[in-house]
Structure formats: structure tokens, C-alpha cells
C-alpha positions as CSV (number, residue, x, y, z in Angstrom):
1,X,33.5,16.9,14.8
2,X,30.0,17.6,13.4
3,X,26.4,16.6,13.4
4,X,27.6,14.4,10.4
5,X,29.2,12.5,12.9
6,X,26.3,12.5,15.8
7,X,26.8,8.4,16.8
8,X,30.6,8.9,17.4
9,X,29.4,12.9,19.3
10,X,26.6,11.9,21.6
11,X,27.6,8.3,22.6
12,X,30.3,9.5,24.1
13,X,32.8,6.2,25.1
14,X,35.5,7.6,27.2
15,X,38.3,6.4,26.5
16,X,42.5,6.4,28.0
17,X,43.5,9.3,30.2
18,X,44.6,7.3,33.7
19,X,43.8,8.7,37.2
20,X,46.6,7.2,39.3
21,X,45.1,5.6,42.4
22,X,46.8,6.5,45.5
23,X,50.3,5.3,46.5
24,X,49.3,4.1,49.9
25,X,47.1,1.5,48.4
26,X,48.4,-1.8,49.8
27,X,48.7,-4.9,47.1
28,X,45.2,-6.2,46.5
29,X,44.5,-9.7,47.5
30,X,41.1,-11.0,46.9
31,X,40.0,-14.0,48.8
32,X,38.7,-17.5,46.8
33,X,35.6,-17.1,48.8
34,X,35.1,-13.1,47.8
35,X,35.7,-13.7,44.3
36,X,33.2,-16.0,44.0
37,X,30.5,-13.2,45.2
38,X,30.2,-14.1,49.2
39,X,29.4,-11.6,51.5
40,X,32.8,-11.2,52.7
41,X,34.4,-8.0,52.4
42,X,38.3,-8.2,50.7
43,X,40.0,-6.2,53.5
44,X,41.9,-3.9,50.7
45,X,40.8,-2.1,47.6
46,X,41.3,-3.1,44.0
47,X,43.1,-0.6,42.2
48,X,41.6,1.6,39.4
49,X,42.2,4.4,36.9
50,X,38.9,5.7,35.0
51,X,39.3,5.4,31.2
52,X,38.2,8.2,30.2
53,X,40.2,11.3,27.7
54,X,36.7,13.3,27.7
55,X,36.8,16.3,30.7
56,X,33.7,18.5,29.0
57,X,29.9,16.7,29.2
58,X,27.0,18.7,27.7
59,X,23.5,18.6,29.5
60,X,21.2,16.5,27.2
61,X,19.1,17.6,24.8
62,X,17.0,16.0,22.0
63,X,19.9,14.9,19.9
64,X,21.8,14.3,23.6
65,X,21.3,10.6,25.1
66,X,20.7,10.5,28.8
67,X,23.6,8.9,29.8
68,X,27.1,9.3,29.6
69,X,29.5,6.1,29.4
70,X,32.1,6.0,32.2
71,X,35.0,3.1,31.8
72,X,37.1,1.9,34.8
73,X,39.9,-0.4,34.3
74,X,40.7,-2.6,37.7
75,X,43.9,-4.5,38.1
76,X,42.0,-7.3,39.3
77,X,38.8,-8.3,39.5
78,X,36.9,-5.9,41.6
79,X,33.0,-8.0,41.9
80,X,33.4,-8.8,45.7
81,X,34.0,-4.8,46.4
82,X,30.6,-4.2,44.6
83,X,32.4,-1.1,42.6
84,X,30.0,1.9,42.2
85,X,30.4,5.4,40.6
86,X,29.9,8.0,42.4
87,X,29.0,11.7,41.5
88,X,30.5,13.5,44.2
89,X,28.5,15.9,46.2
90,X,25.2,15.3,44.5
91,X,24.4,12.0,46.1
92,X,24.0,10.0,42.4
93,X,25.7,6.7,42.9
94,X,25.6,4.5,40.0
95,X,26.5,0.5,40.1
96,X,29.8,-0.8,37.8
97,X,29.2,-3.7,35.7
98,X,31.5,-5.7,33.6
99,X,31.7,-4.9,30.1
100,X,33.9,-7.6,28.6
101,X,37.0,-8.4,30.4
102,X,36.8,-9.0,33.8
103,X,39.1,-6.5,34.6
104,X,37.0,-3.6,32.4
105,X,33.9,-2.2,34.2
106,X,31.6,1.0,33.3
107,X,28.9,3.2,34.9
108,X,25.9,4.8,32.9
109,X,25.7,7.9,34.9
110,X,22.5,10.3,33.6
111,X,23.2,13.8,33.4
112,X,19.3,15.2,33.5
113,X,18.9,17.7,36.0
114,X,22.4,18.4,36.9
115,X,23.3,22.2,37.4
116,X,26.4,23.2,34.8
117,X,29.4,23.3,36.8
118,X,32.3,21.5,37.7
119,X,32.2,18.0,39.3
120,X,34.1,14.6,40.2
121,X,33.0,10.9,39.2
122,X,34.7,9.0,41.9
123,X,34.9,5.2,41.8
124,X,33.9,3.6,45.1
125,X,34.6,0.2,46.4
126,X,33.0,-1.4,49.6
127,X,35.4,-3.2,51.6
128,X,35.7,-4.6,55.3
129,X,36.6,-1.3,56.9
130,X,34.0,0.8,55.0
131,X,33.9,2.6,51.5
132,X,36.9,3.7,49.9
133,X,37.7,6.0,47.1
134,X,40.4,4.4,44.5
135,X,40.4,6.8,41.5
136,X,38.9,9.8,40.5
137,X,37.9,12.1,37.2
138,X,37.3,15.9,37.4
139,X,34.5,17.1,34.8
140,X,32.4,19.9,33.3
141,X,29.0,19.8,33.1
142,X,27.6,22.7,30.5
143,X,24.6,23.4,29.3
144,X,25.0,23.4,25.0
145,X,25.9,26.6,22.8
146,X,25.3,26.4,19.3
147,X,26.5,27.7,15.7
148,X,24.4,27.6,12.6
149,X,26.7,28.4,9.6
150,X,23.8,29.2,6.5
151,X,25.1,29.6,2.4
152,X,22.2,31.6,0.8
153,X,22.3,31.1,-3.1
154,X,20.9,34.0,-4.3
155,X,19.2,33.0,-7.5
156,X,22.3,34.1,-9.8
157,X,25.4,32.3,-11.0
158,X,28.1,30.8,-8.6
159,X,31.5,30.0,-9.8
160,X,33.1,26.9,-9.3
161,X,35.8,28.3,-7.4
162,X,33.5,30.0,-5.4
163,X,31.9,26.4,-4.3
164,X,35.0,25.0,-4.1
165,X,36.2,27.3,-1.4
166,X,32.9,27.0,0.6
167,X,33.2,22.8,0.7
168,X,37.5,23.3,1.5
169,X,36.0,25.7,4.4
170,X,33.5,23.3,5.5
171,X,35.4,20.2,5.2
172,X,38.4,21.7,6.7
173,X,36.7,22.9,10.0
174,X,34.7,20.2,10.3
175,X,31.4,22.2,10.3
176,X,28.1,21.4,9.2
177,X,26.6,23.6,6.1
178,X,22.8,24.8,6.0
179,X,22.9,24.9,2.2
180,X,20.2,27.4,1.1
181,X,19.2,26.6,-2.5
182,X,17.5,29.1,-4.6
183,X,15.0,27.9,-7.2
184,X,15.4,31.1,-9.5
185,X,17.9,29.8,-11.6
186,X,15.1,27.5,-13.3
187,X,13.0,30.5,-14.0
188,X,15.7,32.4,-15.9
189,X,18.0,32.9,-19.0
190,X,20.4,35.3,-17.2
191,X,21.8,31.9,-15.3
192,X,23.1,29.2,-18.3
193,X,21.8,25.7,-18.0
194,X,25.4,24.5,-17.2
195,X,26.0,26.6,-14.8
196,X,22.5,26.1,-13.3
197,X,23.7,21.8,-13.2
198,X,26.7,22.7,-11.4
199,X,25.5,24.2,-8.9
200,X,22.9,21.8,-8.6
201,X,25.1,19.0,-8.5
202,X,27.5,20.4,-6.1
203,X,24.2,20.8,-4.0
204,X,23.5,17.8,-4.2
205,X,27.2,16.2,-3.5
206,X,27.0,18.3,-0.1
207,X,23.3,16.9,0.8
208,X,24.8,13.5,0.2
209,X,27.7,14.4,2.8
210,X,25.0,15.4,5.4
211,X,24.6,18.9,5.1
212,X,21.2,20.3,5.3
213,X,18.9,21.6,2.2
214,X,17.2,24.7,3.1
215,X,15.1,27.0,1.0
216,X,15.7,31.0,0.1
217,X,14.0,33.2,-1.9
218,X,15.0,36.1,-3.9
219,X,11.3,38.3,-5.3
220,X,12.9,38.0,-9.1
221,X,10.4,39.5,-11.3
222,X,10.7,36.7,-13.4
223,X,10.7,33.8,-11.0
224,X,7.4,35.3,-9.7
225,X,5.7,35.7,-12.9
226,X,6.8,32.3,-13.6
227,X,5.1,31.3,-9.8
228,X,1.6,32.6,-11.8
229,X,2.3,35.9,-9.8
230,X,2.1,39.7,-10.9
231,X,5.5,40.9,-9.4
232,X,6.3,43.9,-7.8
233,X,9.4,46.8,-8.0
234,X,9.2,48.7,-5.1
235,X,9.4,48.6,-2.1
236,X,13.3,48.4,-2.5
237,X,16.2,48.0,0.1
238,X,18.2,48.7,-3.1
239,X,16.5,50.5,-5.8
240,X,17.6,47.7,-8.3
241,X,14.4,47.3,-10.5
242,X,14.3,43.7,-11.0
243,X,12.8,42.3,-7.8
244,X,16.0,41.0,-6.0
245,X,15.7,43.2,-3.7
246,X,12.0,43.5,-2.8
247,X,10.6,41.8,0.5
248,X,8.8,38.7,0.4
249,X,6.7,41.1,2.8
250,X,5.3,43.2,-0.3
251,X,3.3,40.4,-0.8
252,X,-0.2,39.5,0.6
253,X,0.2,36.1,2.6
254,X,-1.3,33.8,-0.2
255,X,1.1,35.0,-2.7
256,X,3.9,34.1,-0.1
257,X,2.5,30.6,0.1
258,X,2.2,30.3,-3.8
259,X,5.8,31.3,-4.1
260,X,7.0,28.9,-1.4
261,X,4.7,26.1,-3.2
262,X,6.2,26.9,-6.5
263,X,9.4,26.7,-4.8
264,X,9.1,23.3,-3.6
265,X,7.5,21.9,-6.8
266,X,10.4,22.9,-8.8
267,X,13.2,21.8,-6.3
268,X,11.2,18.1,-6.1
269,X,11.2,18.2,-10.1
270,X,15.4,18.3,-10.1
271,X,15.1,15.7,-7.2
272,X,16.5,17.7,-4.3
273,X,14.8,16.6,-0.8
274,X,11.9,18.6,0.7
275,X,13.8,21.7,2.6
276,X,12.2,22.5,5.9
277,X,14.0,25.3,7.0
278,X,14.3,28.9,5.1
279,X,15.4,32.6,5.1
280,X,13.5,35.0,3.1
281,X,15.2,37.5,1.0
282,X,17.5,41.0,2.7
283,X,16.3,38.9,6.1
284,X,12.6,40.6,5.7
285,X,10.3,38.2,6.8
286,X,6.6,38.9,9.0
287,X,4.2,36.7,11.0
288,X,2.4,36.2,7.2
289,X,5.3,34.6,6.5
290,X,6.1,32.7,9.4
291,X,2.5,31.7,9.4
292,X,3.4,29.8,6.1
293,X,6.1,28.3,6.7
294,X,4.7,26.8,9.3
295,X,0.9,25.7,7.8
296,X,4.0,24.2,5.3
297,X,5.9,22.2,7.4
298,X,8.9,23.8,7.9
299,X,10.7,23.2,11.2
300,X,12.9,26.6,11.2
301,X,13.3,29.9,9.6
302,X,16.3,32.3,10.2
303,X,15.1,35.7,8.8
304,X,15.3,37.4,11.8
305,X,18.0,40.0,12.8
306,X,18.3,42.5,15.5
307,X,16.3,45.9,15.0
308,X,17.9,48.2,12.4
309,X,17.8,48.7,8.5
310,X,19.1,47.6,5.6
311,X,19.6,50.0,2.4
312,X,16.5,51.6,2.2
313,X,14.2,49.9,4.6
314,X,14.1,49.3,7.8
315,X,13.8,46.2,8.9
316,X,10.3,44.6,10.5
317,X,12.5,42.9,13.3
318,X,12.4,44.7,16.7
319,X,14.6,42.2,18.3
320,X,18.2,42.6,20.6
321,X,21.7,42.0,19.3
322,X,22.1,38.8,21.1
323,X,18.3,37.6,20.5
324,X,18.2,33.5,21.3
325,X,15.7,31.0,19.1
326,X,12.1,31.3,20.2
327,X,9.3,30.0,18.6
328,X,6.8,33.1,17.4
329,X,4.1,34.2,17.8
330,X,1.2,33.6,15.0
331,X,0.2,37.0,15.4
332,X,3.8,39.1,15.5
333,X,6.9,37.7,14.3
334,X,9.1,39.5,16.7
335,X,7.2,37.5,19.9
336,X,7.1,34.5,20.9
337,X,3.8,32.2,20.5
338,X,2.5,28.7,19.5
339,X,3.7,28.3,16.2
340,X,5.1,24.9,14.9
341,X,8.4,26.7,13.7
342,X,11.3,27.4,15.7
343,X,12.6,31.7,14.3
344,X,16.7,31.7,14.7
345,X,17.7,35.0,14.7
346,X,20.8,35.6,12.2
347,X,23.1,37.5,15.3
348,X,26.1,35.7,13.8
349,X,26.7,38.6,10.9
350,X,27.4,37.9,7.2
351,X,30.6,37.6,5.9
352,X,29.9,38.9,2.6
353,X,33.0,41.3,1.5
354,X,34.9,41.1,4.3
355,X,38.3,40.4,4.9
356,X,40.8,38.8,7.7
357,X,41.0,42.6,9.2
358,X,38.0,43.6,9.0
359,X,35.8,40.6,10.5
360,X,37.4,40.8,13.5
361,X,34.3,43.2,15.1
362,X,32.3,40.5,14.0
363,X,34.1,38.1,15.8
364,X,34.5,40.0,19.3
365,X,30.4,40.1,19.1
366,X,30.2,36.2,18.7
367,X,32.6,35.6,21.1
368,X,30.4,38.0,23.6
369,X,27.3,35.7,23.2
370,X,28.8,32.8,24.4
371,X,30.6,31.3,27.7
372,X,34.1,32.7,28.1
373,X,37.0,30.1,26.8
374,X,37.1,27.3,29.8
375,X,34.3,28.3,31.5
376,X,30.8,26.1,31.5
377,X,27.8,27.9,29.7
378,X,25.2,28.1,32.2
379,X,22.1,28.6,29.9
380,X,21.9,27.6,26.1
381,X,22.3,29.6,23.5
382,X,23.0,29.5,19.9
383,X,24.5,31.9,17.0
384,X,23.7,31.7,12.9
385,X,26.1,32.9,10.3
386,X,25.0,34.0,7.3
387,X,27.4,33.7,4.0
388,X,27.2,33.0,0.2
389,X,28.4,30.1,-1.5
390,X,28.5,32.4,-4.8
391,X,31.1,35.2,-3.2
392,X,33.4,33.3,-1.3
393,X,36.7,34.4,-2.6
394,X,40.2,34.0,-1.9
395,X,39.7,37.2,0.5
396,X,36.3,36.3,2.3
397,X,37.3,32.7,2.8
398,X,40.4,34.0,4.8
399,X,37.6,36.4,6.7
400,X,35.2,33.0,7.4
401,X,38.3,30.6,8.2
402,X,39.6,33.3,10.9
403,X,36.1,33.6,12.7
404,X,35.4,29.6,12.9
405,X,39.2,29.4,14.3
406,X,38.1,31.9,16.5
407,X,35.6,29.3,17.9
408,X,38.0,26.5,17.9
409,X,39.1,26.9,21.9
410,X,35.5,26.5,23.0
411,X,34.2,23.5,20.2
412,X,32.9,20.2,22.2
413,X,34.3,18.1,19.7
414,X,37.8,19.0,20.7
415,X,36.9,18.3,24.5
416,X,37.8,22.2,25.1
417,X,34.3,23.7,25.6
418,X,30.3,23.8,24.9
419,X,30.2,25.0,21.4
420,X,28.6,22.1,18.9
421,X,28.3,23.5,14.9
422,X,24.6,21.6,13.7
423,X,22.8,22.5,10.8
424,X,19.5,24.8,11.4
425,X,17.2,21.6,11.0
426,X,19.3,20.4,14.0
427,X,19.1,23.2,16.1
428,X,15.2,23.7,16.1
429,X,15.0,19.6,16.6
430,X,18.1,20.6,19.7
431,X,15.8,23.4,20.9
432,X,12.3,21.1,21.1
């Protein structure tokens, strides 16, 4: 389950799994006077079972409500034993109210400032000869890890078949896509106008599913003489001579903003919502960039990588292998500061040309970021992918589909562990 599905993810109804209660529990009998709310104690329990298939909680955060619903089913009436739930060890206790039947009670218990770790919600009832436990439910408490998965279009052509196996991916792992759209293909002849709508309405199919717009940008020479800009060759990370593969960096911060304008006017032009998260070009990106986005609007950027090169250039990023979201500093994009805009570092990899063999390193170093299978998270972290709804063939879907089943045995939506898949607009709202 997704972030398309947050109402049925984060108000979480817990629902058939019965605790037992024990066998030495005599038959209840509930006086005439106790049902009808005296101060008289029943003498025995009412019997219980908590309702609940749900073992994994996560610790809220902004998309997170408070609470978490607990159901108790009683075979009998339970009001004159005042039933509470009880979070064992940390001295919460937390009245049960009736929720419909009269035999169907539930607890609002409010995870903020619990500790990850395990735990027990026991249900309590007050009779004559003190409190008594009657059923019990073991859970995990974890604090949240999350995955970003991020399609750049690069400002060329994309094959239907190449879409196609991006949405089967998506749809069939239930994740979330962070659809970067490139603007480019308006600015060109080298991308027909048919293939330039079918994209676009693919885009826009996906958007109306829930996954997110975002922005990328590709230096074309053409787009940016098109943006009212002189544009540059060099520097080069390829040596390619028509601007793909120069930084956004090359260019003086106002350029950068007229580029990101132009971008925006021509995306509102074919009607596709205001992006407000991006990823510059190769992953080059500095605080002049950062520093636009965010005069802009833009909630999130994920240009950032750990330290290291790419082709020709190194890369401005001085960052670690496992470096978490942090918002930057105004002043240097590699530290953290008071700018509006959350930087998620792309530590995920990019699956571009590889195959069910040789993603596997990439999958051992995900797997390394985040809480071993079973085991609670104890801080939060997150992890974006980076792939390319324009290459994903036959081969490199096998290579994506293997890494996300990878994740399966730690996903929250399958009750196995902490890992939620949200979009990157999600995860900087997650991170506030």
C-alpha cells in the first residue's frame, strides 16, 4: 500500500487476529445492578480478545495521526468493569468506549513520545478483587524509514513500451512514482509532436492516479536559447556538444531562475500542475540553485549524491554514502541551514542499464541504510532511487522489480516492518 492510499495507511483500524483470554477465566456473570453502571464491582472478568491483525505501529509524523485505533471485542457487556487499555510498562492507560455494539469497545492510544521498541497493549478490567488483565497484543513501535522511487525524463523521446513497463512496475508493487517531467521536448524538432503527446498524456494519466509531478532539467542548447538564454558547451560530464550534459551550475543564478521560470510557464501552458520538487541535470546542483528553488516554491530537490564524480566532473557534493534529508544551507548546498526546501540525497543508485545480476550491489547498500528485516528502526531515515521512464526495458525492469522485492520483508503496508514508499513531495512534508 502507498501514499495513494494514505486514509486506509494512517487510520489504521485494527482489525481480527484473537488473543485468547486465559482458560482459568470463570463464566462471567454480570449483576442487574452492575450493568446498569453502580458502583458495584462484578466479582469476575468479562472475557476479551483485541481485534486487531496489525503487529507493526510507526511513530507519528506529519502525514501520521496521533492515535492509533485499538478494538476489543467482549463476550458480554464489559461497562460495570470500567475496561481500560493499558500500555504495559510505560504507565499510559487509556479508557474503552463502546463503538457500536455493546459488545465492541476501542481505545485511542497516542503514540507521541514513545521510544521504538517492542511493547504490549493489555486490556484491563476493574473488578471486586482488584485489576485484572483479560487479553493482550504484543507490538512494534518504529520510528519511519522511507523510499522515494524518482523517473527523470530526460528531454528526448520515450517509447511506449518503455512507459508501459514503468506504470506495470509501479502498479505492480504498489509504489508511489515521483514523475520528473522534462519541458525540452516543446523546445525541439528532434522529439515528434506525437511522441511529445504521449508522453504527456501518460504523464498526466499517472498524476491523475496520485503520483507526483516533479520538474528536471536537461541544459539543451536549444531549450535554453528558447528560455531567452545564450547557452553553453562546456563544462561537460560527457563531451557531447549539445548541452545535455552541461550543469545547470555553468550558469550564473539568474539564468538558473529564468530556466526554471521558463520551465514552469511552459508545463502550465500543456496544463500539467505546478511541480514543487526537482533534480537538476547529471545530479549537479549548488546553493545558487537551491537558493532558487526555494525563493520559487519548491518544497524538495534530490540532486544531491555522495562525494565522487561523474564522467568528466566531479561532482559539487561532499556528502557520505548514506547522507539522510536535511534542509541546506543558503550559503553551501552540502550543509545544512534555513532554507525553505528540504535536499534528499539520491543514495538509492540508478538503475539505468542494469540488469537482475548486476543490481544486486545496489541492493546490499539499500538494505545497509535501513533497520535489519524484523527489527524496529530506531531513527528515521529515507532512501531515493533514481530511474528513467524512457529506458526501462525488458532487462532493467527485471533489475528495478528485484530491488523493490528486495524491500518487500520490511514494507509497513504488509504489517512486516517500517519501510513506507511516498513520493518526494511527501517525504519533505514527512520530514517537516
Amino acid at each position: 500500500m502507498t501514499f495513494k492510499y494514505l486514509a486506509q495507511v494512517f487510520t489504521v483500524v485494527l482489525v481480527v487476529a484473537a488473543c485468547t483470554p486465559t482458560a482459568t477465566l470463570p463464566t462471567p456473570s454480570v449483576s442487574p445492578a452492575a450493568s446498569a453502571g453502580s458502583s458495584v464491582r462484578p466479582a469476575v472478568p468479562v472475557p476479551a480478545r483485541v481485534d486487531t491483525a496489525r503487529r507493526w505501529y510507526v511513530l507519528p509524523d506529519p502525514l501520521t495521526p496521533s492515535v492509533s485505533l485499538f478494538k476489543v471485542s467482549f463476550a458480554v457487556d464489559p461497562t460495570a468493569t470500567s475496561p481500560i487499555a493499558r500500555l504495559r510498562g510505560t504507565g499510559i492507560d487509556v479508557p474503552l468506549t463502546p463503538t457500536g455494539p455493546i459488545s465492541e469497545w476501542a481505545a485511542a492510544l497516542d503514540l507521541h513520545g514513545l521510544k521504538p521498541g517492542a511493547y504490549a497493549v493489555d486490556v484491563v478490567e476493574r473488578i471486586a478483587g482488584g485489576d485484572v488483565v483479560v487479553a493482550s497484543k504484543d507490538i512494534l513501535v518504529t520510528e519511519p524509514e522511507y523510499v522515494v522511487w524518482t523517473l527523470d525524463f530526460e528531454g528526448d523521446a520515450s517509447s511506449d513500451q518503455a512507459m508501459a513497463n514503468t506504470a506495470a512496475i509501479a502498479d505492480e508493487q504498489k509504489i508511489p512514482m515521483t514523475i520528473m517531467w522534462n519541458p525540452r521536448v516543446w523546445t525541439t524538432t528532434q522529439v515528434s509532436p506525437s511522441r511529445t503527446d504521449a508522453m504527456l498524456t501518460w504523464t498526466k494519466g499517472r498524476v491523475a492516479q496520485g503520483d507526483e509531478l516533479s520538474l528536471h532539467l536537461h541544459m539543451w542548447t536549444g531549450f535554453v536559447r528558447a528560455a531567452g538564454l545564450v547557452p553553453r558547451t562546456a563544462p561537460s560530464w560527457a563531451g557531447r556538444g549539445d548541452g545535455y550534459d552541461v550543469p545547470i551550475t555553468a550558469y550564473p543564478e539568474n539564468d538558473q531562475r529564468a530556466l526554471v521560470e521558463y520551465s514552469l510557464r511552459l508545463m502550465a501552458e500543456h496544463q500539467l500542475p505546478r511541480p514543487t520538487t526537482f533534480r537538476a541535470a547529471g545530479q549537479f546542483a549548488n546553493e545558487s540553485t537551491l537558493r532558487t528553488l526555494a525563493a520559487l516554491g519548491f518544497v524538495a530537490d534530490a540532486s544531491a549524491v555522495p562525494a565522487g564524480a561523474f564522467g568528466r566532473l566531479p561532482y559539487p557534493w561532499t556528502l557520505a554514502a548514506d547522507a539522510q534529508p536535511y534542509r541546506p544551507s543558503a550559503t553551501d548546498a552540502n550543509r545544512p541551514g534555513d532554507l525553505a526546501l528540504l535536499e534528499a540525497p539520491t543514495i538509492g543508485g540508478n538503475t539505468y542499464g542494469y540488469d537482475e545480476r548486476t543490481i544486486q550491489p545496489i541492493i546490499r547498500a539499500d538494505l545497509s541504510y535501513l533497520a535489519p528485516a524484523g527489527e524496529v528502526a530506531m531513527s528515521r531515515r529515507a532512501i531515493t532511487i533514481v530511474s528513467h521512464p524512457g529506458t526501462i526495458d525488458a532487462t532493467e525492469r527485471a533489475a528495478i522489480t528485484a530491488l523493490f522485492n528486495a524491500l518487500a520483508p520490511l514494507r509497513y503496508d504488509s504489517d512486516a516492518g517500517p519501510i513506507r514508499f511516498v513520493t518526494l513531495a511527501q517525504l519533505a512534508q514527512a520530514w517537516n
